[in-house]
N, C-alpha and C positions, 0 to 999 in steps of 0.2 A: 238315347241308350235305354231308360227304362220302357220304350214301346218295343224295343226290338226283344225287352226280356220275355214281356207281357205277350207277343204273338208266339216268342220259344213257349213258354208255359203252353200258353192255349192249343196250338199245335200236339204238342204231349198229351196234352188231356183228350185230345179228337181221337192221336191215335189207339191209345190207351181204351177208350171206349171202343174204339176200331177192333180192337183185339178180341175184348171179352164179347162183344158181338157176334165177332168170325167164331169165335169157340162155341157161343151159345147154339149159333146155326150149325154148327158141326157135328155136335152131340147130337140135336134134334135129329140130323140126317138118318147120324147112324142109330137113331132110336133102338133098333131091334136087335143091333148088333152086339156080337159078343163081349167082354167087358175087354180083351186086350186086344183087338181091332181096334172099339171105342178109343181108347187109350193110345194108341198109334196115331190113329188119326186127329185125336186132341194134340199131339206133341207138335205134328209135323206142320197142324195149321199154327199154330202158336209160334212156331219160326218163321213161315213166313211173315204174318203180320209182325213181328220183332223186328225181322230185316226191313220191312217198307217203312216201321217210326227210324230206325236208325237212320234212312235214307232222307226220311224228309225233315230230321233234327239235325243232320250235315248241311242241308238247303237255308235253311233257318239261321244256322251259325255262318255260312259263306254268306251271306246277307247282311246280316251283322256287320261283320270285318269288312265290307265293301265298304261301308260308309263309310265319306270325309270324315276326318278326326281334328282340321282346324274347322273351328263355327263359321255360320253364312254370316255373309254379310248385312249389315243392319238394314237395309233397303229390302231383303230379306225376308228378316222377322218383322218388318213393318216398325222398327224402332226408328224416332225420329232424330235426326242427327243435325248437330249444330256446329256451325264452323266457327275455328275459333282463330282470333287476330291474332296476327305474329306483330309482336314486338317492337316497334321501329326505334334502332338507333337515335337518341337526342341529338337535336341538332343543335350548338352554341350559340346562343346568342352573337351578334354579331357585337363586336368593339369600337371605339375611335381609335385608330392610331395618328400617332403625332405625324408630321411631314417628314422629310427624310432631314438630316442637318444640312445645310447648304455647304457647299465644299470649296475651301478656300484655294483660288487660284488666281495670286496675284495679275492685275488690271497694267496695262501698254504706261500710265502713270508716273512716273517721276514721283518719289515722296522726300517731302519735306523734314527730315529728321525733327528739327523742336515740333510742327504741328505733330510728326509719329509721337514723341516722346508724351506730349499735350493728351493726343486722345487714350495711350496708351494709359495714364496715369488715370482717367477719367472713368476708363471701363474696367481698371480694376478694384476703383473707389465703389463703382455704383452697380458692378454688373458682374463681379468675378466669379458669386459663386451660379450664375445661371447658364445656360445652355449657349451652345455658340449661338443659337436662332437669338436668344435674349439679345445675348452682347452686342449682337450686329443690328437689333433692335435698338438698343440706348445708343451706339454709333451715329445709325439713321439720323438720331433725332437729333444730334450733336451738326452732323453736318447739313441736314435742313434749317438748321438755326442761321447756318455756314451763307448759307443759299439765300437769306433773304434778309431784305433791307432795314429788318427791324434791332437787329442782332449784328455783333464784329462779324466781320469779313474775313477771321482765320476761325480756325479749332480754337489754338490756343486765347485769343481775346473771347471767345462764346465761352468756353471753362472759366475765365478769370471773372468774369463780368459779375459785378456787385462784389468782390472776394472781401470775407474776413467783417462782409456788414450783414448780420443777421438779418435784417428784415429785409434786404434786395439782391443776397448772394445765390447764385441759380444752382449751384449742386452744394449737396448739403455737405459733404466732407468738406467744402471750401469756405463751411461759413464759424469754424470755431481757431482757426488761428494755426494751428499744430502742425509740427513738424510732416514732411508726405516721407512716411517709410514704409517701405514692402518687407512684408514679413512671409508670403506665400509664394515661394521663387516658380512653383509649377502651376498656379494660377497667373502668372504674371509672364510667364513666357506664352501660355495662352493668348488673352488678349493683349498680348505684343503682334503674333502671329493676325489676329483678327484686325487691328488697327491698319497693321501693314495691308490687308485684304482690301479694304473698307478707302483707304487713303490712293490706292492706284486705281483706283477707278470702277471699281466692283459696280454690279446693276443690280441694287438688289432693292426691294420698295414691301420691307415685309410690316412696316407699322403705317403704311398707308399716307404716307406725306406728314407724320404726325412731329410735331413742335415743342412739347410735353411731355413727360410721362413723371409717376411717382409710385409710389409702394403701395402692397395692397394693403397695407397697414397702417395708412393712413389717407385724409381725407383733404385734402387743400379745399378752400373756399372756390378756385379759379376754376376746380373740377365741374361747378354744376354750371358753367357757363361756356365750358371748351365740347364740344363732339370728340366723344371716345372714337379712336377709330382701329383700336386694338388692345389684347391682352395677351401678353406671353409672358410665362411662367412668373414674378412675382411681381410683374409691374402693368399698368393701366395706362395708355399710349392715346393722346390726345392730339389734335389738330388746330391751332388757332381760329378763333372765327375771323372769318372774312370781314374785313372793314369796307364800311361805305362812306361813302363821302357824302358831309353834313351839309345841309341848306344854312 
């Protein structure tokens, strides 16, 4: 915008000298001429060169208002342009989620009311306040005990077994004597529920054939000599070692 004032000015001033020029030459003409001839003939050239600046300072200003009134673009003025990164949404770290809980739907089975009563009493001694995955965890290993030759042949003799002798009682509710009273009726209809699951024949193998388990609160000495073969929620799931037969 200030080039376009700058050529308005300069143009004015062209014509401007345009004028007193065409006068100068006018007068000279009429040298000899009378003083109001002279006089005539100065007015009448002085309008026209008046009309031809008013003509070419309209050219001037219609030139002006022609130009764009938004700026070029930077490629343009040769200004160097930088692109700039858009933002990406974070993405969340990814999670572990748990398995899903296994869903109790009693097995073709026949159940033994005292072994229900037996295991029911066991998993709410040792396992009431954990997840049904727990409970059916400590079950496992109740009836893998069940399963092998080492251990009674029911639920109920594998719970009983050493009872009431501290140094060889196998669940620790059963090794101080006391009264078995349920004082949590909605934990106890729970693994009522899971016992019954677990005794009709349920397929379920989630502590890995394990024989053991105990608190993560503590450390039994038979720990560093069993293969852990599981962990769910506050208990540590062990395997007996395989026996060989001695020379």
């Amino acid at each position: 915008m200030q080039a376009f004032r700058h050529v308005g000015k300069s143009v004015t001033r062209s014509v401007r000298r345009g004028v007193l020029a065409g006068a100068a030459a006018g007068l000279l003409a009429a040298g000899a001429a009378p003083g109001v001839m002279a006089q005539d003939t100065l007015e009448s050239r002085l309008g026209d060169l008046l009309g031809q600046e008013r003509q070419s300072l309209a050219v001037v200003a219609a030139g002006q208002t022609a130009q764009p009134t938004t700026p070029p673009a930077p490629s343009e003025r040769n200004v160097e342009t930088r692109s700039v990164a858009t933002a990406q949404p974070a993405v969340p770290e990814p999670t572990l989620v748990a398995g899903p809980e296994p869903t109790l739907v009693a097995g073709p089975r026949a159940v033994d009311p005292r072994q229900h009563e037996c295991l029911t009493e066991a998993l709410y001694f040792e396992a009431r306040g954990e997840s049904r995955r727990g409970q059916i965890a400590v079950a496992e290993v109740i009836l893998n005990r069940v399963q092998s030759p080492s251990y009674p042949g029911s639920v109920c003799g594998v719970i009983a077994q050493g009872d009431y002798r501290q140094s060889s009682c196998q669940f620790s509710y059963r090794c101080d004597g006391r009264p078995i009273r349920y004082r949590e009726h909605a934990a106890l209809a729970q693994v009522r529920d899971v016992a019954q699951f677990m005794l009709s024949g349920a397929d379920t193998n989630v502590t890995n054939g394990a024989t053991h388990f105990h608190g993560r609160g503590v450390n039994p000495s038979w720990a560093a000599r069993f293969p852990r073969t599981a962990s769910i929620g506050a208990h540590h799931f062990y395997r007996e070692p395989t026996r060989t037969a001695s020379n």
